[in-house]
C-alpha positions in Angstrom: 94.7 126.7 86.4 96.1 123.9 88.5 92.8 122.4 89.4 92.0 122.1 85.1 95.4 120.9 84.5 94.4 118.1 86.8 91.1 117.5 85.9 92.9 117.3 82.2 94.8 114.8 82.9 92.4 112.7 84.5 89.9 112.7 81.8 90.0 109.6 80.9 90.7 108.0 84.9 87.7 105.9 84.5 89.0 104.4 81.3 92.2 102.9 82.7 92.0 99.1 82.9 94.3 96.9 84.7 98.1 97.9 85.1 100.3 95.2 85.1 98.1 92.9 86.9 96.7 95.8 89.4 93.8 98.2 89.3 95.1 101.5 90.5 91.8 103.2 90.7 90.9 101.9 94.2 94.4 102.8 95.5 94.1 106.4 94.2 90.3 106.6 95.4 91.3 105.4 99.2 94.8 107.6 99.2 92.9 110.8 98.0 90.1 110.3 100.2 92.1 109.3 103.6 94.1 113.0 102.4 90.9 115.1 101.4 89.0 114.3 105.5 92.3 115.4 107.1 91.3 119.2 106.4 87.7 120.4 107.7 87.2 122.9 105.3 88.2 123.1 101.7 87.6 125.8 99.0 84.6 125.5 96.5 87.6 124.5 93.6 89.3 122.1 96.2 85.9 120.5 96.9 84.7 120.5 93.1 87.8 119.4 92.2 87.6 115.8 94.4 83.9 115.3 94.0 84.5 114.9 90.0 87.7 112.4 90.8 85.6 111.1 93.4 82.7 110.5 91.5 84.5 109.1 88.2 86.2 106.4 90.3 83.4 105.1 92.7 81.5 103.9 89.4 84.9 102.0 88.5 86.1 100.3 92.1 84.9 97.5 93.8 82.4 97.1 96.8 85.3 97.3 99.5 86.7 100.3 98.2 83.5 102.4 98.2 82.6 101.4 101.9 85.5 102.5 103.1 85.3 105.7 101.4 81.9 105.9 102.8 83.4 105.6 106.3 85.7 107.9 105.7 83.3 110.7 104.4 80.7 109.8 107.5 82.9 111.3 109.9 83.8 113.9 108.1 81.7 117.3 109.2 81.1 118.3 105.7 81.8 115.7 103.3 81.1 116.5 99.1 77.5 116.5 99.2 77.0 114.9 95.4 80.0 112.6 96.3 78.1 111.6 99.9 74.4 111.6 98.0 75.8 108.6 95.1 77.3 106.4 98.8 74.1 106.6 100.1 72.0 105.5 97.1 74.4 102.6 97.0 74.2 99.3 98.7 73.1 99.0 102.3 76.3 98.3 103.7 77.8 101.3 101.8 75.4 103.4 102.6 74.2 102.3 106.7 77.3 104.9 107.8 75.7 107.9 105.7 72.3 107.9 106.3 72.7 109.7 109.6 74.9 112.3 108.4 73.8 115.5 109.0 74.1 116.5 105.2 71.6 114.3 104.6 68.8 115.0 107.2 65.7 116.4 105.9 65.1 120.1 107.6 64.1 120.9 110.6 60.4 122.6 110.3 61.4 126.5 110.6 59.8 128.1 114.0 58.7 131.5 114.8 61.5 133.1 116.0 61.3 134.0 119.6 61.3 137.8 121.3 64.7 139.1 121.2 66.5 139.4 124.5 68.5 142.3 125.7 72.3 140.5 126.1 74.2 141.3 129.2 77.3 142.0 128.4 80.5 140.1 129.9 83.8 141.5 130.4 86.3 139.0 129.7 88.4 137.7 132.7 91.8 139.5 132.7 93.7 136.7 132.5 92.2 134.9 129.3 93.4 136.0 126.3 90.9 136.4 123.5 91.1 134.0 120.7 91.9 135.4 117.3 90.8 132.7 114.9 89.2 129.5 115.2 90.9 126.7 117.3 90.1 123.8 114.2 92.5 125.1 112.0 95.8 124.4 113.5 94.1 120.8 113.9 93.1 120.5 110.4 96.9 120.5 108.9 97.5 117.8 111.6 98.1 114.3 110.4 97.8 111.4 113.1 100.2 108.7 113.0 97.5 105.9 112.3 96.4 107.6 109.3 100.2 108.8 107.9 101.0 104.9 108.5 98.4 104.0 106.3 99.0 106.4 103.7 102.7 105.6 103.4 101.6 101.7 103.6 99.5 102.6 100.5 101.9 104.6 98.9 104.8 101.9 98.6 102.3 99.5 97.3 101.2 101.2 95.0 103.3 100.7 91.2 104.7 103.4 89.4 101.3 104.5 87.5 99.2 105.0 91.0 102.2 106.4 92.5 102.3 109.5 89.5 98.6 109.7 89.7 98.9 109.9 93.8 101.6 112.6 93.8 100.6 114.6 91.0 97.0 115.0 92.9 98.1 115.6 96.8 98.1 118.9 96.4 94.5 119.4 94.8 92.9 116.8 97.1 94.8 117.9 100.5 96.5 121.2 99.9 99.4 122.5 102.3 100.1 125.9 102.1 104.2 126.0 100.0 106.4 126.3 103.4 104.3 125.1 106.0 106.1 121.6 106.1 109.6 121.9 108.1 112.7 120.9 105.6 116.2 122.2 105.7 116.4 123.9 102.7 120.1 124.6 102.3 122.3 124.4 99.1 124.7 122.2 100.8 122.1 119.5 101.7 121.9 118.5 97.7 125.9 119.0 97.8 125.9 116.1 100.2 123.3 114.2 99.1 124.7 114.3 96.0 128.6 112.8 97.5 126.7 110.1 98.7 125.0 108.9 96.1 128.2 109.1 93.4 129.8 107.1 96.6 127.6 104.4 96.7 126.9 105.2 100.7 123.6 104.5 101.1 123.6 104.9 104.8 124.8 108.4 104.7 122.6 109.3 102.3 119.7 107.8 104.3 121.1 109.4 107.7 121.4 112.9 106.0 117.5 112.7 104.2 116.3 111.4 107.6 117.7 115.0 109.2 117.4 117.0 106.1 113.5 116.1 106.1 112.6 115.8 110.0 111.5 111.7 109.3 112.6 108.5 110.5 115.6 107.2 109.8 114.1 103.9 109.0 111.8 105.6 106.5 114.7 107.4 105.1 116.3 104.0 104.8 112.9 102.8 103.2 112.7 105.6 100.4 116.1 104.9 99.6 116.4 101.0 99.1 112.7 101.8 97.2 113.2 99.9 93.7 110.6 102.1 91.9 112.8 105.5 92.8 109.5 108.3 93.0 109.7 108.8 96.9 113.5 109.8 96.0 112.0 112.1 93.9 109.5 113.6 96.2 112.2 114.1 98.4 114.1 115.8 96.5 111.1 118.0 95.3 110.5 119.3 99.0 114.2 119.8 99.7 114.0 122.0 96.5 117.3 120.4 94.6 118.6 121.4 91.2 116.6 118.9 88.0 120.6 118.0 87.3 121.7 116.8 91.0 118.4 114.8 91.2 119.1 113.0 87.8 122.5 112.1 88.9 121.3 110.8 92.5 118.6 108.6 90.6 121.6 107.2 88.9 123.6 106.5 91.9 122.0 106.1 95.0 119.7 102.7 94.0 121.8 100.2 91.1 117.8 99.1 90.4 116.7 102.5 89.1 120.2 103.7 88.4 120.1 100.8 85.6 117.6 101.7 84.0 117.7 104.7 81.5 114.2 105.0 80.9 113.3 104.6 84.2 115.4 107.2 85.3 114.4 109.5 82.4 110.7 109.5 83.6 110.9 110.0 87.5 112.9 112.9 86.4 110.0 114.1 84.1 107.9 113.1 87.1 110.0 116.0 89.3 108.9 118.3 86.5 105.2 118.2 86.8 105.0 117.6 90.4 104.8 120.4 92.8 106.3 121.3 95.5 103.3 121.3 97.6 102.6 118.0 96.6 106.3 116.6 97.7 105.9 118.7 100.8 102.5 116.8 101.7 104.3 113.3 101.1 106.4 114.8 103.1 104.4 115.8 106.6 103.5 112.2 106.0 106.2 111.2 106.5 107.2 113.3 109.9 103.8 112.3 110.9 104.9 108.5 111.5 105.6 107.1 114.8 109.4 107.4 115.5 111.2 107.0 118.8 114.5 108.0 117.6 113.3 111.3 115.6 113.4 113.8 118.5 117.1 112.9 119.1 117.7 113.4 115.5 116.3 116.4 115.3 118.9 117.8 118.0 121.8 116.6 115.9 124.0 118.9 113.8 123.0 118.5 109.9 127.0 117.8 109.5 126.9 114.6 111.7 130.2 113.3 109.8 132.0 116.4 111.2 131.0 115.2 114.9 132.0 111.9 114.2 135.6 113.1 113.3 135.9 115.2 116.3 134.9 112.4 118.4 137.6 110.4 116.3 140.1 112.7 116.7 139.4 112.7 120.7 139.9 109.5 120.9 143.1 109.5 118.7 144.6 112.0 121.3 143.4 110.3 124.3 145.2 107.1 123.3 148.7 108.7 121.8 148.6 111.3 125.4 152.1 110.1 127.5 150.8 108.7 130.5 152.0 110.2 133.9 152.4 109.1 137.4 154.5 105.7 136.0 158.3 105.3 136.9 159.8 104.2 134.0 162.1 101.9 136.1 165.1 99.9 134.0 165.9 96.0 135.3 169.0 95.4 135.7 169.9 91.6 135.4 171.4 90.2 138.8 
């Protein structure tokens, strides 16, 4: 059903002309693309799915944008074959990094098959354990840090239009099983995050998405100074808040989309129709980015303003303590 909602709504993706000055289409072709090659295998409606996209918006973006996706797709073990067929009829320099795809190889002549062999059987060594399921697919929900940058990079640049369109297809193109990403889902998370937006403390709100999510604090910092207010959104998706806290934060926590009434009215519709596998996979994008200061953080307590009034009140105690070992000698005038 999700798969035909989404095809729905992008019936008429090829139509769209130019929004505000910018094209999305080669955003949204390059973003689902860079997502869909980060899993080796999808399901037939998964693949279906992306080669239609795939296929409406390669007839509407410019030369750049298709060779990329072409070099994309080459490395890929097994790209859409209609999707990987229409690169390789295109231009030479589209198509030079597909021709030698295996997809694409005429078959081998079929041989007659040799006399069977009696296999001698091996015992497996006693101290190797025997693999249960293939080793690819722990690798396949991995995201490298190259690639997250570049995704993230694509995502902020991208206006308000591509963004929806981005986020309300992440989970088709690239699914994530619901729960695989690490969030701290905990009804006093929104609570906070929540305070510090009706305070105006956009460093505490920043600090507690950053440990709430498992991501940089500098890209914590980043989603909440963002002017166009949908990674505030995603975030929220992930961590699971209630549609009434997130409206209020949207009013709060950035004066640019807080102002706004309208605005704010439709990146709450936008937490409606997005799922929570699609925040989720913003979301390991996110964690996936190169971060120095993120394995500290994620040893921190979640209340970090508690620590910092213990240490406060250490302090306080350490300075008012009566010192010892003085003579508090009186001098008497001669």
């Amino acid at each position: 059903m999700r798969v035909m909602e989404s095809l729905a709504s992008l019936e008429n993706l090829t139509g769209l002309g130019l929004r505000g000055g910018v094209d999305m289409r080669p955003t949204l072709l390059r973003v689902l693309t860079d997502l869909y090659v980060q899993k080796l295998a999808h399901t037939p409606d998964e693949e279906r799915h992306y080669t239609e996209l795939a296929l409406r918006l390669i007839e509407a973006v410019d030369v750049p944008t298709r060779a990329a996706v072409a070099a994309l797709l080459a490395r890929h073990l097994s790209p859409p074959l209609r999707v990987i067929q229409r690169l390789a009829a295109d231009l030479p320099d589209i198509a030079a990094p597909l021709r030698s795809h295996s997809l694409l190889r005429p078959a081998a002549p079929v041989r007659e098959p040799a006399p069977p062999v009696a296999p001698i059987a091996e015992e497996p060594a006693a101290d190797e354990p025997e693999q249960e399921g293939p080793p690819q697919e722990a690798a396949s929900n991995t995201i490298g840090s190259e690639t997250a940058n570049e995704l993230n990079e694509l995502f902020f640049a991208a206006n308000a239009h591509e963004r929806r369109l981005i986020l309300l297809n992440l989970d088709v193109a690239a699914p994530i099983p619901a729960g695989r990403v690490g969030v701290t889902h905990e009804a006093a998370v929104g609570q906070r995050l929540e305070t510090a937006a009706l305070a105006r403390n956009r460093e505490d709100f920043a600090q507690l998405l950053a440990l709430s999510l498992h991501i940089p604090r500098a890209q914590a910092r980043r989603i909440v100074s963002d002017d166009l207010g949908e990674a505030i959104v995603t975030a929220a998706k992930a961590l699971t808040m209630p549609r009434d806290v997130v409206y209020r934060i949207l009013l709060f926590v950035n004066t640019t989309v807080g102002q706004s009434v309208e605005r704010v009215h439709a990146l709450a519709a936008l937490y409606d129709e997005m799922t929570v596998q699609a925040a989720e996979h913003m979301v390991a994008i996110w964690q996936a980015l190169p971060n120095e200061e993120r394995a500290v953080s994620r040893h921190r307590a979640l209340l970090w303003n508690d620590e910092a009034r213990a240490r406060a009140r250490t302090a306080t105690a350490t300075v008012q303590r009566p010192r010892t070992g003085r003579t508090n000698a009186v001098t008497h005038p001669s």
